[in-house]
C-alpha positions in Angstrom: 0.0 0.0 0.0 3.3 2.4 0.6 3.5 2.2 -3.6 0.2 3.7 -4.1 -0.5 7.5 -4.5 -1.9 9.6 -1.3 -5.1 9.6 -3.2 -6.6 6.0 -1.8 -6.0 7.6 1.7 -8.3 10.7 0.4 -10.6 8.1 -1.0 -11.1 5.8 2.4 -11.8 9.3 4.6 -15.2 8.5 2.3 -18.4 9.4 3.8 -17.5 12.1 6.2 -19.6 14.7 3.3 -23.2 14.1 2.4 -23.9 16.5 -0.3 -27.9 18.2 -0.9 -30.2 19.2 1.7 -31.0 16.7 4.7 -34.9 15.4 4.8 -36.8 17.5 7.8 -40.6 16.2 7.6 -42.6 19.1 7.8 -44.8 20.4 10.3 -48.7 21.2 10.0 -50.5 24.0 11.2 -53.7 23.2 12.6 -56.7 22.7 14.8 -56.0 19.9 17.7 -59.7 19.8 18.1 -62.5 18.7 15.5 -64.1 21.7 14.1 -67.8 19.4 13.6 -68.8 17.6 16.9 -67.1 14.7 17.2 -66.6 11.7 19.6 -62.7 11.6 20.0 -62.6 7.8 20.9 -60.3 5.8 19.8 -60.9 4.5 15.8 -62.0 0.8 15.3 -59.7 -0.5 12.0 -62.3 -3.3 11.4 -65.2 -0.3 11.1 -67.0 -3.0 9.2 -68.3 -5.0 11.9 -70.2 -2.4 13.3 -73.1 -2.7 10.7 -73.6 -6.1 12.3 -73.8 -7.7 8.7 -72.0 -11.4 8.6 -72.5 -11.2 4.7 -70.6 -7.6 4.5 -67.8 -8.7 6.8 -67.2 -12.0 5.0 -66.4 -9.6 1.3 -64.4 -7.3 3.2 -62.2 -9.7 5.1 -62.3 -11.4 1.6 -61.2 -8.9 -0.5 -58.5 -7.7 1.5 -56.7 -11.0 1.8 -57.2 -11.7 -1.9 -58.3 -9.4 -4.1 -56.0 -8.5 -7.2 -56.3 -4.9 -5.7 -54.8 -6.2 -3.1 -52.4 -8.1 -4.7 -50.8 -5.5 -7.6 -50.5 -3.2 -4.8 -48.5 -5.9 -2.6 -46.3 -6.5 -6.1 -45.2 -2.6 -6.2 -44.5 -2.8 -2.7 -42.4 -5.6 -3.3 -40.6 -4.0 -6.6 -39.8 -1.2 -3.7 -38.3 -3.6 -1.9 -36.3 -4.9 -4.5 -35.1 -1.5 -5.3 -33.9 -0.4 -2.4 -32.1 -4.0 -1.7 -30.2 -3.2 -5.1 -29.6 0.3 -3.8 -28.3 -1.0 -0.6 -26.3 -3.7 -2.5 -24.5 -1.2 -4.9 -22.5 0.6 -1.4 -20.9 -2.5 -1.3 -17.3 -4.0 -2.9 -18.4 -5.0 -6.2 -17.0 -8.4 -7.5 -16.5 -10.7 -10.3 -15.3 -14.1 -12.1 -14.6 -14.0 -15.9 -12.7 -16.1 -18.4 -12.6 -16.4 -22.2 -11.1 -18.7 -24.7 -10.4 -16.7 -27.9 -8.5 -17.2 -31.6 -6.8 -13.9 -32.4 -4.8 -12.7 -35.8 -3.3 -10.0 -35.9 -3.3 -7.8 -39.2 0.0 -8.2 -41.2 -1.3 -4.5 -42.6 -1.7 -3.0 -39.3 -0.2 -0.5 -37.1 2.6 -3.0 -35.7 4.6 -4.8 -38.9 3.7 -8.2 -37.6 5.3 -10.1 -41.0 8.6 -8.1 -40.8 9.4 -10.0 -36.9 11.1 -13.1 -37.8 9.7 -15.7 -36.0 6.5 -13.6 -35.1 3.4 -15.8 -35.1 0.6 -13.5 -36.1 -2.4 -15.9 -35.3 -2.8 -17.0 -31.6 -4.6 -18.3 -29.0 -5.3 -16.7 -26.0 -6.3 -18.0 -22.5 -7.8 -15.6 -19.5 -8.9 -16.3 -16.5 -9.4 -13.5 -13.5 -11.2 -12.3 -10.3 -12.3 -8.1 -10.7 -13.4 -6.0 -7.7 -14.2 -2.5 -7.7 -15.9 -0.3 -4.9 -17.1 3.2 -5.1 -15.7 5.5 -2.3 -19.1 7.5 -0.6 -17.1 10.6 -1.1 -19.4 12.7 -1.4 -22.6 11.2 0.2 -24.3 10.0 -3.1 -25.0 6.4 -2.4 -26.1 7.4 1.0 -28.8 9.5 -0.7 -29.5 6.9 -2.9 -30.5 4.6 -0.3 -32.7 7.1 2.0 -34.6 7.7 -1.3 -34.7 4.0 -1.8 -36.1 3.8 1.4 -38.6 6.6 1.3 -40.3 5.1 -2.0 -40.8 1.7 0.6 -42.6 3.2 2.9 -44.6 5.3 0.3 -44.9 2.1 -1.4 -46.3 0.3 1.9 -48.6 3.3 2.0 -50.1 3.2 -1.0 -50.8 -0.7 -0.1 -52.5 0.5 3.2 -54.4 3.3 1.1 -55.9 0.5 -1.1 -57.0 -1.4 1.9 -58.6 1.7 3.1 -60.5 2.2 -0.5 -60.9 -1.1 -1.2 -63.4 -1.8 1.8 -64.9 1.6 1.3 -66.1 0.5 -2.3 -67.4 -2.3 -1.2 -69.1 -1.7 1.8 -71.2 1.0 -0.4 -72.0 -1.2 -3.4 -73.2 -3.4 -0.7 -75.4 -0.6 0.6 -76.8 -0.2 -2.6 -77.6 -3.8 -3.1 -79.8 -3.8 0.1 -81.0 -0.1 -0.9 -82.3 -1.7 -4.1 -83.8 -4.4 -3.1 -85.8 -2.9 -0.6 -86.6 -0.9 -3.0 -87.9 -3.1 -5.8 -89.4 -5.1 -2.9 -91.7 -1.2 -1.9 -92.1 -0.5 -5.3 -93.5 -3.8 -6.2 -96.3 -3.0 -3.2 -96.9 0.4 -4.6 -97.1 -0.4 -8.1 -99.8 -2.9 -7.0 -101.5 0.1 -5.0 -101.2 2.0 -7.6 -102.8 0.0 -10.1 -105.9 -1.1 -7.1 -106.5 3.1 -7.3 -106.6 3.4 -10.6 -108.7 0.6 -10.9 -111.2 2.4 -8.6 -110.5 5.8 -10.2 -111.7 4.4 -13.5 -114.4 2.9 -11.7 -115.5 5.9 -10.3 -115.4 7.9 -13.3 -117.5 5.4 -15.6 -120.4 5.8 -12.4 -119.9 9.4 -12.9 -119.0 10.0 -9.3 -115.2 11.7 -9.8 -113.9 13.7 -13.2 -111.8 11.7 -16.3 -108.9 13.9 -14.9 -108.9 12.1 -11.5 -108.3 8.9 -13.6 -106.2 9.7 -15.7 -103.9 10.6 -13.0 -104.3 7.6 -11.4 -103.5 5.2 -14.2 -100.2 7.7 -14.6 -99.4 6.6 -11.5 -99.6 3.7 -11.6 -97.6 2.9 -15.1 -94.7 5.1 -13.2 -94.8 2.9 -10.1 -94.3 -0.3 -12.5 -91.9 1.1 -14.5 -89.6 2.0 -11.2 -89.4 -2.0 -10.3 -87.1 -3.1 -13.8 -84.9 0.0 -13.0 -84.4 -1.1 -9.4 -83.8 -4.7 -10.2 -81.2 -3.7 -12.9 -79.8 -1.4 -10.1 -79.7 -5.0 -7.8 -77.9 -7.1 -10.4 -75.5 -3.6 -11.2 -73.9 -3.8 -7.4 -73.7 -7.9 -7.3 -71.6 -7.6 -10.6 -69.8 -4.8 -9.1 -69.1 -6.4 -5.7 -67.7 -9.9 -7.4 -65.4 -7.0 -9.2 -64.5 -5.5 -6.0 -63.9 -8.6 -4.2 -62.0 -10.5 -6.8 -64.4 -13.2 -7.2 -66.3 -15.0 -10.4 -69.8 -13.2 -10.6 -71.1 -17.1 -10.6 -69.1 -17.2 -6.7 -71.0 -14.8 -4.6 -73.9 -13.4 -7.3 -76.5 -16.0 -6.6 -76.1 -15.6 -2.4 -76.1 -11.3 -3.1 -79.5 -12.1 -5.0 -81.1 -13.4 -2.0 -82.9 -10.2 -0.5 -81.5 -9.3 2.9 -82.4 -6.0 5.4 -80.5 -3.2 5.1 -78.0 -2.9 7.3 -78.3 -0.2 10.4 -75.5 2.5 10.7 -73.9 2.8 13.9 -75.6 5.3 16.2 -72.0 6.3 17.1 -68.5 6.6 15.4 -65.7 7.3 17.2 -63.6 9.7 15.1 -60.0 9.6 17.2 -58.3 12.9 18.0 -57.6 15.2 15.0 -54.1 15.7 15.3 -53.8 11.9 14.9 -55.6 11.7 11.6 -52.3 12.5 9.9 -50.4 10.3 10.8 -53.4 7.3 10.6 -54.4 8.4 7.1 -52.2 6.5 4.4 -52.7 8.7 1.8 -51.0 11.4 3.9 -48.4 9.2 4.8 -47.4 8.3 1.6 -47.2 11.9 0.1 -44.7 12.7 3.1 -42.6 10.0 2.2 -43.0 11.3 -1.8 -41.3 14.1 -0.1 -38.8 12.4 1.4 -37.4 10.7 -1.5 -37.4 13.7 -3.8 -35.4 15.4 -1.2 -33.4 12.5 -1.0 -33.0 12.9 -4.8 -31.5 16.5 -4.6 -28.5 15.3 -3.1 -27.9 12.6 -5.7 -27.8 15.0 -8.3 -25.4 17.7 -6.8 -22.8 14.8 -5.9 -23.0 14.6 -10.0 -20.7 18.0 -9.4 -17.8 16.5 -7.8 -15.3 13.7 -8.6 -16.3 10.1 -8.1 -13.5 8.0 -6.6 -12.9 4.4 -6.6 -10.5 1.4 -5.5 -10.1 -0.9 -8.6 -8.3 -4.8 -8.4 -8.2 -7.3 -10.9 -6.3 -10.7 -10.4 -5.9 -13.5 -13.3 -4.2 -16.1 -15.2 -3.3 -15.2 -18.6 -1.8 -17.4 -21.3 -1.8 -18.6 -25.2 -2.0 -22.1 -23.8 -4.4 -23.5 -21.6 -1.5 -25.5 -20.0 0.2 -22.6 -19.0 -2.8 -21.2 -17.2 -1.4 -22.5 -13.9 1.9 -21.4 -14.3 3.2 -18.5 -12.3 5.0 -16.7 -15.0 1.0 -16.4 -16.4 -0.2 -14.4 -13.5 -1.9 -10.7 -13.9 -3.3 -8.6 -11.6 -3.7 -4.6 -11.4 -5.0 -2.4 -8.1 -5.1 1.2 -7.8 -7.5 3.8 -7.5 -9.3 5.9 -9.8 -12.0 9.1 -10.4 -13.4 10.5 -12.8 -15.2 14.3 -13.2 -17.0 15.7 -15.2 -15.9 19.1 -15.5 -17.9 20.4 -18.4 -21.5 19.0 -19.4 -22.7 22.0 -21.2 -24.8 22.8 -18.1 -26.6 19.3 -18.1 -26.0 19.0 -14.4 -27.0 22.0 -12.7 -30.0 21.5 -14.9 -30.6 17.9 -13.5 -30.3 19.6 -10.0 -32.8 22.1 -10.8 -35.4 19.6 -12.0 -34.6 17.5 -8.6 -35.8 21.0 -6.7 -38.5 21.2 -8.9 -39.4 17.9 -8.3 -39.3 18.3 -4.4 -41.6 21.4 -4.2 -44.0 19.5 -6.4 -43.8 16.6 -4.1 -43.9 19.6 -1.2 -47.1 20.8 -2.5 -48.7 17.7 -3.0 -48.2 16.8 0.4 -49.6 20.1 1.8 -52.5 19.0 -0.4 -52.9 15.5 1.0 -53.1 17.7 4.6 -55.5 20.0 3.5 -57.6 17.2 1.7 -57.3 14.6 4.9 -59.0 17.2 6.9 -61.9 18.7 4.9 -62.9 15.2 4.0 -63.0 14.4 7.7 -64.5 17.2 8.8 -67.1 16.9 6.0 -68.0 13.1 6.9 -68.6 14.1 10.5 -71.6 16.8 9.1 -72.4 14.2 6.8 -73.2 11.9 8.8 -74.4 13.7 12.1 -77.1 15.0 9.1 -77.7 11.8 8.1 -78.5 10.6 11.0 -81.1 13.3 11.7 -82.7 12.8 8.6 -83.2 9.4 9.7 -85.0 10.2 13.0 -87.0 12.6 11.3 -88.1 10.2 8.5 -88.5 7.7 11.2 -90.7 10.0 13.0 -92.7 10.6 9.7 -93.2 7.2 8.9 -94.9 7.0 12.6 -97.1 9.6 11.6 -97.8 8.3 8.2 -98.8 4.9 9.9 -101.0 6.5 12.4 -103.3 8.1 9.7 -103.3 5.0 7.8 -104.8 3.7 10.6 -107.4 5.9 11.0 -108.1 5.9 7.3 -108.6 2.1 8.0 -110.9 2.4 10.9 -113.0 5.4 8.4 -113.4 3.0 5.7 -114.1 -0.3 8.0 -116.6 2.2 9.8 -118.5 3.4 6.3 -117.2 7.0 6.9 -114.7 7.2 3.4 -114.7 5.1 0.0 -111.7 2.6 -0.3 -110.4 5.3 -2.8 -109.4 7.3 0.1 -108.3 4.2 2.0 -105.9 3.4 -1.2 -105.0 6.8 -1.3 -103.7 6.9 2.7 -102.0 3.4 1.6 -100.0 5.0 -1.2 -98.7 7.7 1.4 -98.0 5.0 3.7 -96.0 3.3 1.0 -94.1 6.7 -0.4 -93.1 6.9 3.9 -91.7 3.9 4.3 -89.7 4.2 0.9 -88.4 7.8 2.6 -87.2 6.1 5.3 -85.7 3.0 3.5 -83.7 5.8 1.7 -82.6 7.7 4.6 -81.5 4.8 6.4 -79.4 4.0 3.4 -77.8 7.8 3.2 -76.7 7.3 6.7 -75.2 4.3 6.4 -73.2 5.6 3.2 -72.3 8.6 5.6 -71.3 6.0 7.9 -68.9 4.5 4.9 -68.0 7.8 4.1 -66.3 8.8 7.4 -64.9 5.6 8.0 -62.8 6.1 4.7 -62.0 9.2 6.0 -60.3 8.0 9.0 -58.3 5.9 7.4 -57.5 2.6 10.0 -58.8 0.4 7.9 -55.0 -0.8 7.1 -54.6 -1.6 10.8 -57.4 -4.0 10.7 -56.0 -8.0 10.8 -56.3 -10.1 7.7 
């Protein structure tokens, strides 16, 4: 080592300078408490079983433990690792076997006047065989770079897996919603298209006896063509979300279809969501998560490209066996070898550099901005699916209440008619209302349990539920 120049002792002080900015993960201004009334409980991951719905638990848990959602997003996580395992593996020595076996001739025409040396064979064979090393001196904090971005785009990648998770239970706990939704539906529209059509039968009645006006039924037969067509469009709705949810799921329609046919109740939304405190929400949602560590790997990537300013230094070895016989391989006199170190710089690239560090700036302001975005997004959704579904919820109780009412004069229109004191066209009439209540509800209980979805999604645990 005496024999070689001060430079390998430069080279070894490697890694004591890490070029670019270091990573500092930024800090968000904001509200610690909800600005919508919230309960601040801790958040349940598995938000699914509180619908109390065996059928909608067994898709979820399904789906997230094999659905080809699932699955690509587990594959880029995986490429990720890979990535960053070849990162990793370039800071180290660098190594390798090689031999060939060739048949050379020189030119007799050429630069060296091969036919003038007596004695000079100019065709020959040539044996080599040799063990190369190289390693790339950290000089200047490059491969250190390299690897936190590497490492970054993991975790983003990991992330982006939970953030399907998250989305992937969303969609189908709301195409399950509308399954229910629509056959309940079909299943009220049915009834009232068959009301429907027993009033217009009377209206028509009534008219040909002269006792009520053409216009009255008229109206009534409208009605009642409208309430029949409503049932086809609610059972095309039904076989819509089945197909959808096999989709969703991963599943052949022929897997899960027929059981999704078989009418079911609606499931009930839970009369209370715990929401977690706000200032947690960041760091739960992945969606956040993974723009932050976007950030962190463009940052990362500013410091590879200004280490393209300096000099790149390396220690280089080669050791071999080189002959024009194969039998002479082994001899001693055959032995090769070179060491030393060596750099290179690029002093002049026309400006290509600077340019590339520029873009790398660029790059981490846009991946700045996004993630200032993700923040400002994580929070207004939130804070919407509270109101959403506090609203929800009171549209429920109100429709609830209405329905009451609705079956209270029903009632009473029953008791008039059994009594002699209406016609049954009044009677129908009170059933219709009855029927238009109850399909009121049967909507508003379904708008509160997609509010429910809603903010469920927006909290983000469902990653941290077990599959």
């Amino acid at each position: 080592m005496t024999r070689l120049p001060p430079l390998i002792a430069l080279a070894l002080l490697g890694g004591c300078t890490t070029v670019g900015p270091d990573y500092v993960a930024p800090e968000t201004a904001g509200a610690e408490q909800w600005h919508e009334a919230a309960n601040e409980g801790a958040v349940d991951p598995a938000w699914w079983q509180q619908f109390g719905d065996p059928q909608l638990a067994g898709l979820i848990e399904r789906a997230l433990a094999s659905s080809p959602t699932v699955a690509e997003a587990e594959a880029r996580l995986a490429e990720a690792r890979a990535n960053r395992d070849a990162v990793l593996g370039g800071r180290l020595p660098q190594a390798q076997v090689s031999g060939s076996a060739t048949e050379n001739r020189l030119s007799e025409n050429g630069q060296l006047p091969v036919s003038s040396i007596p004695g000079f064979e100019p065709e020959y064979s040539l044996f080599d065989l040799g063990f190369d090393a190289s390693w790339e001196v950290d000089f200047w904090g490059r491969r250190t770079r390299e690897a936190q971005g590497a490492g970054a785009r993991v975790e983003a990648a990991e992330a982006r897996r939970n953030d399907a998770l998250v989305m992937l239970s969303a969609e189908i706990a709301r195409s399950y919603m509308d399954l229910r939704l629509a056959q309940k539906q079909a299943a009220e529209a049915t009834a009232a298209a068959q009301a429907a059509a027993d009033f217009a039968k009377l209206a028509s009645m009534r008219y040909q006896a002269g006792e009520d006006s053409q216009l009255t039924a008229e109206q009534a037969q409208a009605r009642a063509s409208s309430a029949s067509e409503a049932i086809g469009r609610l059972r095309a709705q039904e076989a819509a979300s089945t197909y959808r949810l096999a989709t969703l799921v991963g599943a052949m329609p022929e897997e899960i279809v027929p059981e999704l046919r078989v009418a079911a109740p609606q499931p009930e939304a839970p009369e209370t969501i715990l929401v977690g405190l706000r200032s947690e929400l960041l760091r739960r949602r992945p969606d956040v998560r993974a723009a932050e560590r976007d950030l962190a790997a463009a940052t990362a990537d500013i410091g590879v490209a200004t280490a393209d300013l300096f000099p790149r230094f390396s220690l280089m070895g080669g050791l071999g066996m080189q002959a024009r016989s194969a039998d002479d391989l082994v001899d001693s006199d055959s032995l090769r070898f070179s060491i030393g170190p060596s750099f290179s710089w690029p002093i002049f690239s026309g400006g290509r550099i600077r340019a590339q560090i520029r873009a790398a700036d660029a790059r981490a302001e846009a991946a700045e901005a996004r993630y200032d975005q993700a923040v400002i997004t994580a929070l207004a959704d939130s804070e919407a699916a509270i109101n959403r579904y506090l609203e929800a919820q009171r549209t429920e109780d109100a429709s609830a209440e209405a329905l009451a009412a609705q079956q209270r004069a029903f009632a009473l229109s029953q008791a008039r008619f059994d009594s002699g004191e209406d016609n049954r066209l009044m009677l129908e009439s009170a059933r219709l209302d009855l029927i238009a209540s109850e399909r009121a509800l049967a909507s508003a209980k379904a708008e509160a349990t997609q509010a429910a979805v809603a903010l469920f999604k927006a909290l983000g645990g469902a990653w941290q539920a077990p599959r």
